[in-house]
DRENGUTI-111954 format. One record per atom (N, C-alpha, C, O): residue in three letters; x, y, z. Coordinates in steps of 0.05 Angstrom, whole numbers, padded with zeros to 5 digits, always signed. Each point is the difference from the previous one (the first is absolute). Layout:
// DRENGUTI-111954
ALAXYZ
...
//
This chain:
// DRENGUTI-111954
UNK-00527+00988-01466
UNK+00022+00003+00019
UNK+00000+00029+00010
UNK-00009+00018-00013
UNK+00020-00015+00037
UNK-00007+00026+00008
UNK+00022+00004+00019
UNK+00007-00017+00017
UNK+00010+00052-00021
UNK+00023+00001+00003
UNK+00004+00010+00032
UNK-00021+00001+00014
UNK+00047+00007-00004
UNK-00005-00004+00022
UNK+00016+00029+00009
UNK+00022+00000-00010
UNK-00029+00029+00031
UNK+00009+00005+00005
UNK+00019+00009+00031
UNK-00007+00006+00023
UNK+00030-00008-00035
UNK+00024+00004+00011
UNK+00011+00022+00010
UNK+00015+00014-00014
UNK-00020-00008+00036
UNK+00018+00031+00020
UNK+00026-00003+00006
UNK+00005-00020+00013
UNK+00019+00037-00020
UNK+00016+00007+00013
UNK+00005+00018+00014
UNK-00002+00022-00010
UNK+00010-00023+00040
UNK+00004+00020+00020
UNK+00030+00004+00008
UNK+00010-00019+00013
UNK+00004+00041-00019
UNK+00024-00002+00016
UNK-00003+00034+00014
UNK-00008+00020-00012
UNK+00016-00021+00038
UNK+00012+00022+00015
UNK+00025-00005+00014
UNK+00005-00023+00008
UNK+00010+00043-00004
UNK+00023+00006+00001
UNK+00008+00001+00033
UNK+00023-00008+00007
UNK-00042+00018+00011
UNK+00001-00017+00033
UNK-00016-00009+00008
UNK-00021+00001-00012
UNK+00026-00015+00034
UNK-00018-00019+00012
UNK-00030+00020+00021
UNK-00022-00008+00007
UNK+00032+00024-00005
UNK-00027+00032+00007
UNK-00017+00008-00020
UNK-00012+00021+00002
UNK+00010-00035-00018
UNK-00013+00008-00041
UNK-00019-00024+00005
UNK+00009-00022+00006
UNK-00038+00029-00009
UNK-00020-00012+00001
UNK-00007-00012-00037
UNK-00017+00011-00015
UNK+00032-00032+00010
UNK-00001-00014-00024
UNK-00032+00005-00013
UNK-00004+00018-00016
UNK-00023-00040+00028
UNK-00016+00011-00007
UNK-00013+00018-00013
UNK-00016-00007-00017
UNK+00021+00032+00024
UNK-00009+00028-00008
UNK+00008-00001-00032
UNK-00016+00012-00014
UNK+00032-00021+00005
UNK+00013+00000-00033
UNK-00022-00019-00013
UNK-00004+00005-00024
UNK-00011-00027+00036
UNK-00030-00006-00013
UNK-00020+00015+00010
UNK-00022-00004-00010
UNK+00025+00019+00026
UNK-00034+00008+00003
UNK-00014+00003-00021
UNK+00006+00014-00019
UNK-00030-00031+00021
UNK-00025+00003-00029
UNK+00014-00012-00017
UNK+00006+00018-00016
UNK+00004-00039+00009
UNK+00009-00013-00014
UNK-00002-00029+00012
UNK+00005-00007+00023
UNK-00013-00009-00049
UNK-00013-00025+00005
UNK+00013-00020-00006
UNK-00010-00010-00020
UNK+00035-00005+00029
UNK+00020-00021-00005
UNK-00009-00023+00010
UNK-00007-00001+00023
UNK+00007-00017-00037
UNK-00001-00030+00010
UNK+00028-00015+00011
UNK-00002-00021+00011
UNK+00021+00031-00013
UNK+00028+00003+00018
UNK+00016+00025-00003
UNK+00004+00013-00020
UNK+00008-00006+00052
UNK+00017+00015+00002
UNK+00032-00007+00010
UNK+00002-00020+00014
UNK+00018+00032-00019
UNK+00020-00010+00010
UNK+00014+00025+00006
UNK-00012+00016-00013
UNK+00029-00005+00025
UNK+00012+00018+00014
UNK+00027+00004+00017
UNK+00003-00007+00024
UNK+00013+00019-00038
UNK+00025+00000+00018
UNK+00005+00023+00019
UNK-00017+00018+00002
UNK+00038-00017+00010
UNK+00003+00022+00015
UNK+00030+00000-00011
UNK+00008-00024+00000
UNK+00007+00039-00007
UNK+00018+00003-00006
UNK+00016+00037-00016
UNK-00011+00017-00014
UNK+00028-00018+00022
UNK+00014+00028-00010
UNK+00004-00006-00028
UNK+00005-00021-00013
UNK-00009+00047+00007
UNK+00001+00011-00041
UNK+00029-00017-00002
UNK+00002-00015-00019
UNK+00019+00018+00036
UNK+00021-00012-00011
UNK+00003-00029-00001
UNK+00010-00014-00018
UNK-00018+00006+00037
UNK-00002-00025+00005
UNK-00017-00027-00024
UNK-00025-00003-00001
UNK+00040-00008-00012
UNK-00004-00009-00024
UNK-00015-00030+00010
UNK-00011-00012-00018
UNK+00010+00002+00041
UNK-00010-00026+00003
UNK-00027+00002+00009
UNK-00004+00005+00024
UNK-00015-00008-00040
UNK-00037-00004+00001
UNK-00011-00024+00001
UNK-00012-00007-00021
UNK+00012-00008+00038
UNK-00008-00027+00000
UNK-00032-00005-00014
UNK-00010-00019-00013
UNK+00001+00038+00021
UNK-00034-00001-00005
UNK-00006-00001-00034
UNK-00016-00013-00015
UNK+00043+00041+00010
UNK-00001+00003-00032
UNK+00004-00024-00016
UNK-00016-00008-00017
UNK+00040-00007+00025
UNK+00006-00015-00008
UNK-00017-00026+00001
UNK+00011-00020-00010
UNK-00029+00017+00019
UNK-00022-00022+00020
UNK-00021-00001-00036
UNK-00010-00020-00010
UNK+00009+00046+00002
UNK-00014+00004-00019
UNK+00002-00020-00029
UNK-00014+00004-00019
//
């Protein structure tokens, strides 16, 4: 069996190039929110 990895991306505006937080990094899924530090609802996180 062979495990699987998992990226999380969050930035804080929508002008924040998510991506760049994997560069060179090899995920077999990514998921990513855009959302403020305060802002407690992460759909993507939670997707996890």
């Amino acid at each position: 069996m062979t495990g699987q990895r998992i990226g999380y991306i969050r930035v804080s505006t929508f002008d924040q190039n998510p991506e760049r937080q994997l560069e060179g990094v090899k995920v077999d899924r990514a998921f990513s929110d855009k959302a403020s530090g305060k802002d407690v609802k992460r759909p993507q996180l939670e997707a996890l």
